[in-house]
N, C-alpha and C positions, 0 to 999 in steps of 0.2 A: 511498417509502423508509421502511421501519420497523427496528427492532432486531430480531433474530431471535432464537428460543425454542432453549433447548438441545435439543427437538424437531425443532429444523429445524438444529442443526450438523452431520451427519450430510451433510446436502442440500449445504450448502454446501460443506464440507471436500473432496468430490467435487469440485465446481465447480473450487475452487482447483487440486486433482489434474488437472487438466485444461489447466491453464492456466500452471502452474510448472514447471519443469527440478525434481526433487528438491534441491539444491541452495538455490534460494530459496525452499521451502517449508517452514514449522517443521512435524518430525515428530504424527501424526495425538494422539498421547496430550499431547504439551506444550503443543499449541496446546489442545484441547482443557480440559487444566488449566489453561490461563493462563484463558481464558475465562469456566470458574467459578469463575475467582479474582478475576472483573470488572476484569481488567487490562486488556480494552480493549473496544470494542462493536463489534461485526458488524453493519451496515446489509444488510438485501435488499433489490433490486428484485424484484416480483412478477408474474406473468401468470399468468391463469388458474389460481390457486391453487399455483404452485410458482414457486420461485425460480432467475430468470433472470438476476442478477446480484448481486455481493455485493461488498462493501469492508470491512477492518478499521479502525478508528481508534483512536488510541491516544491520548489526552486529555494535554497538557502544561499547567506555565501560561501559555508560551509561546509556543506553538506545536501544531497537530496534524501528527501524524504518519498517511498513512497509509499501512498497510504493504502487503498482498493486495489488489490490487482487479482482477477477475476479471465476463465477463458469457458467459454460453451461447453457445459457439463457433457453432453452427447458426445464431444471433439477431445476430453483429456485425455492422459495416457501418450499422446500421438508426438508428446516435444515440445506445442505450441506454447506452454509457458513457458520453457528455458530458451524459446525463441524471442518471447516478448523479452525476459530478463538481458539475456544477451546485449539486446536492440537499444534497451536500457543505458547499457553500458558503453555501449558504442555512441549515443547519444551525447555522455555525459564521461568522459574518457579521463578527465583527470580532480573529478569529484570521487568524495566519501559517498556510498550511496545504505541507506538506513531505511529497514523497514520495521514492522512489529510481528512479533508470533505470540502464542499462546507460549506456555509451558511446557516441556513436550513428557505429559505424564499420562499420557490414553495411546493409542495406536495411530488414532486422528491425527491427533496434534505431534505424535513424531514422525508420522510419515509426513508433513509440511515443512517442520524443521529439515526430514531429511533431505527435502526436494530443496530446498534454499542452499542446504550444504551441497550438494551435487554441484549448485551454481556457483560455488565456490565464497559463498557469505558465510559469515563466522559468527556464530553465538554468543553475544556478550552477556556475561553472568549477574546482570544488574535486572532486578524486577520494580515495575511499577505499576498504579493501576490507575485505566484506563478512565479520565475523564467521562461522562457520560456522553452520550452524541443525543440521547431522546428523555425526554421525561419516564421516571420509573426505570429506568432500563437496569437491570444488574449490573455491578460493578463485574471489570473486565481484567484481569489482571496478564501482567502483557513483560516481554521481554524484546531487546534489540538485537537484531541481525545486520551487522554490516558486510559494506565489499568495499575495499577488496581486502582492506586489514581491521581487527579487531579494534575497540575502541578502550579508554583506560576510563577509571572511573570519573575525570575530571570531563573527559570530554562528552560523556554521558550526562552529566549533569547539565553541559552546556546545551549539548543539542536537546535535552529533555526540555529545556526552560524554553528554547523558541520554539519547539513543535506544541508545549501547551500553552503559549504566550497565542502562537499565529495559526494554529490547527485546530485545536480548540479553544481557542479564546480565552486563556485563563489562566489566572495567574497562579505561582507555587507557592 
């Protein structure tokens, strides 16, 4: 896992295209300016010279957030996401680490949760919905996954308030 080159967001931002409803994807020019605005870092995974997986992280003092995490639909199955999350962890060894799921009320959306609990992230029973990332876009309604421990509801609130203070820009 390395950081990737604004040479290589291009690469990626496809990947995420690939991988998100428009809806949970922030538009190609925001994400893009948040990026060289080093509001958060892009890890890739690589193979043979291209990037076959990629995750955003967004640095708290608290806490990371990660928002996009995405691996080459033709490559899943094979580990390589519980390789990214792992790498994650090993990155970031004595952080809370927070990401979002769906609900898991389809077969979709539990086999995701189930894949996040394999990696040993815990389901917090707090729902909220998802700021817009695009104009028009349908509300998103979204739950937290942390690792390595559960979170209570105060601390939910707090990290709620800086991820739509400084992720999405907006206030509660």
């Amino acid at each position: 896992m390395e950081k990737i080159t604004l040479k290589e967001f291009d690469e990626v931002y496809a990947l995420f295209e690939k991988a998100f409803i428009p809806a949970e994807l922030r538009p190609y020019e925001k994400m893009k300016l948040l990026f060289l605005e080093d509001e958060f870092v892009i890890y890739g995974m690589y193979q043979d010279g291209r990037i076959i997986g990629a995750i955003i992280v967004w640095e708290f003092n608290d806490f990371v957030y990660l928002e996009n995490f995405a691996v080459d639909q033709s490559l899943r199955g094979q580990g390589l996401g519980s390789q990214i999350l792992q790498a994650i962890k090993e990155l970031y060894p004595h952080q809370l680490l927070v990401l979002e799921v769906e609900e898991p009320i389809d077969d979709l959306t539990k086999r995701r949760v189930a894949f996040y609990q394999r990696n040993q992230y815990v389901l917090n029973p707090y729902h909220f919905v998802q700021p817009p990332l695009r104009k028009n876009a349908p509300k998103v309604e979204l739950m937290y996954m942390s690792y390595p421990d559960s979170i209570n509801v105060y601390a939910f609130d707090q990290i709620k308030k800086q991820i739509f203070r400084i992720v999405y820009q907006q206030g509660i």
